[in-house]
C-alpha positions in Angstrom: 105.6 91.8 85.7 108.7 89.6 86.7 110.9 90.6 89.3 113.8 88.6 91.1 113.0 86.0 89.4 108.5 86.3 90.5 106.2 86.6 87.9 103.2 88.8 89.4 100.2 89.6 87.9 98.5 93.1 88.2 94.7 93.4 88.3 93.2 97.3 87.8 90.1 97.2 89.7 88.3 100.9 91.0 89.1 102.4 94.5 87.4 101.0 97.4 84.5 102.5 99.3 85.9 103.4 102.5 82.6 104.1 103.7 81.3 101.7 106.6 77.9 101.4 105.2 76.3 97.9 103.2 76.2 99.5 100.0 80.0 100.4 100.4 81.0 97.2 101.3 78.7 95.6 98.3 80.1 97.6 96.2 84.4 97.2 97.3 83.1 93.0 96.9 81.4 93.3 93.2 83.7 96.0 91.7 86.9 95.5 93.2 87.5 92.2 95.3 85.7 89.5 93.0 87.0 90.3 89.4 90.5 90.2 91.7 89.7 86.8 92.8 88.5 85.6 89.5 91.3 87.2 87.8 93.4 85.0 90.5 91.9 81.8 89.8 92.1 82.1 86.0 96.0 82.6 86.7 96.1 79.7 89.4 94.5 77.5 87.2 96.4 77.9 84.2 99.8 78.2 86.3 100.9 74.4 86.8 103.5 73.7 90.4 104.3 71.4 93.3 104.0 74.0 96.1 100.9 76.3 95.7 101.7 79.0 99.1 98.3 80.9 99.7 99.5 84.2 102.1 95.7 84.8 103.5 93.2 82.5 104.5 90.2 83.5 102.5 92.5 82.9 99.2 92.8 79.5 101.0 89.7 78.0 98.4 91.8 79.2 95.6 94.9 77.2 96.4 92.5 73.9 96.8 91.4 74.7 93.4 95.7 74.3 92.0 95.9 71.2 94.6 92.7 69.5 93.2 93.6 70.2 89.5 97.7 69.9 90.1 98.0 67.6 93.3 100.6 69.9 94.6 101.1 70.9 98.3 99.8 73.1 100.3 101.3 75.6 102.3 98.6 77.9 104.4 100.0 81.1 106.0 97.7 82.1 108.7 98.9 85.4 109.1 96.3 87.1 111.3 94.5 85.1 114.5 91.7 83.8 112.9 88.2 85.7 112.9 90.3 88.6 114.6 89.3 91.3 112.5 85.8 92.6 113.6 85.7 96.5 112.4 82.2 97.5 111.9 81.7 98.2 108.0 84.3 96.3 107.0 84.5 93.3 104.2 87.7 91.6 105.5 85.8 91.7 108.8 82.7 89.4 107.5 85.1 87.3 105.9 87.2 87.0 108.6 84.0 85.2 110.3 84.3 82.5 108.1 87.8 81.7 108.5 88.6 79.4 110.9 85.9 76.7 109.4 88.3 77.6 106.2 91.5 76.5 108.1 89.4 73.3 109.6 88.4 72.4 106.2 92.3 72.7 105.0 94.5 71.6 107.5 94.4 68.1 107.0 95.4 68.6 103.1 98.2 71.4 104.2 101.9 70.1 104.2 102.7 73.3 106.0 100.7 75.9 108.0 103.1 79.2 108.8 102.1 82.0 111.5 103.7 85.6 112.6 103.5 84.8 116.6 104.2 81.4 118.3 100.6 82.4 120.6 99.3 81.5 117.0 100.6 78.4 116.6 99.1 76.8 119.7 95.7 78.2 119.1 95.6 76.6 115.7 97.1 73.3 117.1 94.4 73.5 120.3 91.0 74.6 117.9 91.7 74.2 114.1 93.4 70.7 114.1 96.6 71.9 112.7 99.4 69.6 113.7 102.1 71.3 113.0 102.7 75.4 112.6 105.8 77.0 111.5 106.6 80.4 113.0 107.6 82.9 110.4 107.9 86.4 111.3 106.8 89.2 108.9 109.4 90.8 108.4 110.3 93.3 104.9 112.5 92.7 102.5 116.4 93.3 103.0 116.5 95.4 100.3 112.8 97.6 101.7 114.9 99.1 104.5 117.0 102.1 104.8 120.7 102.7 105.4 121.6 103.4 108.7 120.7 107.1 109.2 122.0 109.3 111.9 119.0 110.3 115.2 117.9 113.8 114.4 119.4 115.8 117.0 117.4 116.3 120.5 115.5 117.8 122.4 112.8 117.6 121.2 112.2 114.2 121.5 110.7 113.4 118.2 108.3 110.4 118.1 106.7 109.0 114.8 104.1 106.3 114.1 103.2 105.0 110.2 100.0 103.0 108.7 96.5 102.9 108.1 94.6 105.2 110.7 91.7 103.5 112.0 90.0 102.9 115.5 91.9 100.2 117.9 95.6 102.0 117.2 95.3 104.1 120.3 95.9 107.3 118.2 93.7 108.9 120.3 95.2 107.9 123.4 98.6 108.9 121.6 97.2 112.6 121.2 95.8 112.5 124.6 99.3 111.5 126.2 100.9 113.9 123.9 99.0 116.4 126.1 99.9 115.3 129.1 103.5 114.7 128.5 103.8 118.8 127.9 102.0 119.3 131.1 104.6 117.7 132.7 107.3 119.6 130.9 108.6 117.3 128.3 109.6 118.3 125.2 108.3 116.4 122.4 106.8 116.1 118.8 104.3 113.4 117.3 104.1 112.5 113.7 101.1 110.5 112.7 102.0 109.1 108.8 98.8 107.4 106.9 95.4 107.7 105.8 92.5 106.8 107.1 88.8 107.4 106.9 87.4 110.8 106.2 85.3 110.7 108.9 88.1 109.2 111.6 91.0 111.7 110.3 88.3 114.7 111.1 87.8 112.9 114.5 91.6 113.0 115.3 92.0 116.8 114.4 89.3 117.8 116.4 91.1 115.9 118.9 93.8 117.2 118.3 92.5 120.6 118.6 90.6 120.5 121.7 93.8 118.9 123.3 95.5 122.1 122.8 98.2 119.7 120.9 98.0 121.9 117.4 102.5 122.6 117.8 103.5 119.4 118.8 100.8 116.8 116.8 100.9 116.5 113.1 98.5 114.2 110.7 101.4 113.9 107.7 99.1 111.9 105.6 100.0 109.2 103.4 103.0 108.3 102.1 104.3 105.7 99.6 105.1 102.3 100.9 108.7 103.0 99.1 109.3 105.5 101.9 108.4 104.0 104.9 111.5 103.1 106.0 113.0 106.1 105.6 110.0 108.1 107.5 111.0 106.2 110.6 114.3 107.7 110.5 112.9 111.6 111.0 112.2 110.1 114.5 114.4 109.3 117.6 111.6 106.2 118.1 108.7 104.6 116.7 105.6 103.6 117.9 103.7 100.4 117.9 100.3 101.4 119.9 97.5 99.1 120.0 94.6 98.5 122.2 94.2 95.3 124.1 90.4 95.4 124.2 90.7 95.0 120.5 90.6 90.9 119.6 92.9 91.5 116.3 95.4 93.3 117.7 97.0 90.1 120.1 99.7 89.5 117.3 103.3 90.6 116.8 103.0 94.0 114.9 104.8 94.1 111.7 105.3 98.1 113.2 107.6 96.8 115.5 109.9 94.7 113.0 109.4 98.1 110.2 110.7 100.2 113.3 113.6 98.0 114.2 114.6 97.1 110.7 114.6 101.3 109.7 117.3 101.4 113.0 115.1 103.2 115.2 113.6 101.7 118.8 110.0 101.1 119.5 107.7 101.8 122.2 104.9 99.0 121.9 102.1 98.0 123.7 102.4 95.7 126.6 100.8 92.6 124.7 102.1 89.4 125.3 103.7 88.7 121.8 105.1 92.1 121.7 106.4 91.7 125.2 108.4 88.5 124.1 110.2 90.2 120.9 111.5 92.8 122.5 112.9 91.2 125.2 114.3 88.4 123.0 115.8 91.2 120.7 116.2 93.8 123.3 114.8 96.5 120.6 112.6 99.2 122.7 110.5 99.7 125.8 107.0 98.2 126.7 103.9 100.7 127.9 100.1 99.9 128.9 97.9 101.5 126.4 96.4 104.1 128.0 97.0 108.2 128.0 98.5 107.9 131.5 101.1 104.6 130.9 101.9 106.5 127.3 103.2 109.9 128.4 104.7 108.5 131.2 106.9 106.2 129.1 107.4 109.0 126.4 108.8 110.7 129.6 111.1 108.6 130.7 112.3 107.7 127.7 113.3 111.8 126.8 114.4 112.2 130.5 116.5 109.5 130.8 118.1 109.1 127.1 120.5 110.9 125.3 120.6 111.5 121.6 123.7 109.4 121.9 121.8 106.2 123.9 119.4 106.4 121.4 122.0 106.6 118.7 123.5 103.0 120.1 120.4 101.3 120.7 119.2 102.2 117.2 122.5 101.1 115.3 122.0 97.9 117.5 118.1 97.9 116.5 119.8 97.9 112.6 122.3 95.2 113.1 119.6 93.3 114.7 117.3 93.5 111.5 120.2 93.0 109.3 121.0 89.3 110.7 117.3 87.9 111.5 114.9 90.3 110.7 114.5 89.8 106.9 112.0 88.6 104.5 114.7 86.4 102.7 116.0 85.0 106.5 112.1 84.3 107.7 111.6 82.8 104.3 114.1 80.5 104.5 112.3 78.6 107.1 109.7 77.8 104.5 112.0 77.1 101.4 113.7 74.6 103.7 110.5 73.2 104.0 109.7 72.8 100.2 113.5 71.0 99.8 112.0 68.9 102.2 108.9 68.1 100.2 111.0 67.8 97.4 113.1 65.0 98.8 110.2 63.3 100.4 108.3 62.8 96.6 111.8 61.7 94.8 111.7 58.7 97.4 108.0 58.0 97.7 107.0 59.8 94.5 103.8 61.7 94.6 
C-alpha cells in the first residue's frame, strides 16, 4: 500500500489472546507477533537505504540486520522509558525487560536516538550510553485531527477519556470521583471510549454500579482510530489520568497532545512531564490522581468555567496544535537530521 509517498506493508496475522495467562501470551508470540517480524525482516532485507528509522526498541535487531547488510544509519526512537511496561500477562511486558541491554548494545552504532519527553533523554544519556537524544514529541498527523468544532453546550459538564482500558489509567479512581463530584452537587457526565479486557471492562461496570454512577458513567466501547479526534469533541475536556505508582506511565501522554490537537483542554495527571507541557502550552489544568484530587478538580473546573471560557481555551488549545503539535512539525526535527547525514557522507563519503 503506498500512501504520501510511503510504501507500507500489511501482514494478516489472527487476533491476539488478550488473556493474561502463559498459554495466551505463547500463543499472541507464535501466531501473531513472529510471522510479523519475519515478515518485517524479509522486507528490510530486501529494501536497500541510507537511513533505516526503527520506531520501537525491540524492532531495534531488525534495523542492525539493514545497517549490517546496507551500512546505512541508524536512527533509534526510544519511545517508551525503557523496561517501563510491567503488566502482568503481557508479551510487550517481558520484552520490555530486555530492552535497555537492546539500546546499550545499539547506541554506539545509532546516528540518532529520538524520545517523547526530555526526562527521557537524560536517563538514556546517564544509564544506556547514548550521547545525544533528540526530543520528538508524538504528536498525530495534521491531517488525523478535526476541524474546530463548537463545546457542546453546558451544564452538564461533559468530560470524556479515549484508549485502551487497562489497570494503571485511574479509570477506577475516575468512576469513584465521578461519585463524589455529584455528592457535592456538580453536574457532570463521563464517557469512557475503548476496549479493554473482558475481565477488566466487567470490573469497571460493577464499579460502576455499586458507585451508584449508572446516569452519569458510560463504557462507549471502541471506536475506530479514524474517529478519535472527533470523539473528543462531544466533550467540554478530556482526560489524561494515570497513576504515579505505575513505572510506565512517567512519560508525556500522547492523550494529552490527541486532546489538545482535537481543540478541547485536558485535565492530566500531576506527573512531572505532564506538568511541563502544559504549562509551556498553557493547554489544561493539573490534578493528583486520586478520587479526592479528581472530583475536586472536575469541580472547579464546572464551577468556575463557562461554556464560553472553555470555548476560548479550546480554540487556543486548536491553534496551539496547528503551529507545533503535528506529526509533520515533530518530524521535521528528524528529517533535518537525515539532510545532515546526507551532507556529512557527500564530504567524507561513507
Amino acid at each position: 500500500m503506498r500512501h504520501g509517498g510511503v510504501v507500507s506493508h500489511h501482514v494478516v496475522v489472527p487476533r491476539t489472546d488478550l488473556g493474561s495467562s502463559g498459554g495466551a501470551q505463547l500463543r499472541n508470540a507464535l501466531l501473531s507477533f513472529l510471522p510479523a517480524l519475519l515478515r518485517m525482516i524479509v522486507v528490510t532485507l530486501r529494501s536497500p537505504a541510507d537511513v533505516v528509522h526503527v520506531t520501537g526498541v525491540p524492532l531495534v535487531p531488525v534495523a542492525m540486520l539493514h545497517r549490517a547488510r546496507f551500512g546505512s544509519r541508524l536512527i533509534m526512537d526510544v519511545n517508551e522509558r525503557p523496561a517501563s511496561v510491567t503488566a502482568k500477562g503481557s508479551l510487550f511486558g517481558t520484552i520490555s525487560r530486555f530492552e535497555p541491554i537492546v539500546i546499550r548494545a545499539a547506541a554506539p552504532q545509532a546516528s540518532l536516538v529520538t524520545v517523547v519527553a526530555p526526562g527521557h533523554a537524560e536517563i538514556l544519556r546517564s544509564t544506556m550510553g547514548v550521547r545525544h537524544a533528540l526530543v520528538v514529541r508524538n504528536a498525530p498527523l495534521a491531517e488525523w485531527r478535526t476541524e474546530w468544532v463548537d463545546q457542546p453546550e453546558a451544564p452538564p459538564l461533559r468530560v470524556v477519556t479515549v484508549g485502551s482500558l487497562f489497570p494503571g489509567r485511574a479509570l477506577e479512581l475516575l468512576i469513584r470521583a465521578a461519585a463524589i463530584a455529584r455528592r457535592e452537587g456538580t453536574d457532570l457526565r463521563v464517557a469512557i471510549f475503548g476496549s479493554g479486557r473482558p475481565d477488566y471492562l466487567q470490573s469497571l461496570r460493577d464499579l460502576i454500579v455499586s458507585e451508584g454512577v449508572e446516569d452519569i458513567v458510560s463504557l462507549e466501547g471502541r471506536i475506530d482510530s479514524s474517529q478519535v479526534s472527533q470523539t473528543y469533541t462531544v466533550g467540554h475536556v478530556g482526560l489524561a489520568l494515570y497513576e504515579g505508582a505505575d513505572p510506565g506511565n512517567d512519560s508525556l501522554s500522547n492523550k494529552i497532545i490527541e486532546t489538545v490537537a482535537s481543540g478541547r483542554p485536558v485535565l492530566a495527571g500531576d506527573l512531572p512531564e505532564n506538568r511541563a507541557f502544559i504549562t509551556e502550552f498553557g493547554v489544561g489544568w493539573l490534578t493528583e490522581v486520586s478520587a479526592e484530587a479528581i472530583a475536586a478538580a472536575l469541580r472547579n473546573i464546572a464551577s468556575r468555567s463557562s461554556r464560553d471560557d472553555l470555548q476560548t481555551l479550546g480554540q487556543h488549545c486548536h491553534a496551539v496544535a496547528g503551529e507545533s503539535l503535528t506529526w509533520e512539525s515533530e518530524f521535521g526535527k528528524v528529517l533535518a537530521a537525515v539532510d545532515g547525514f546526507s551532507v556529512r557522507r557527500s564530504r567524507w563519503g561513507r
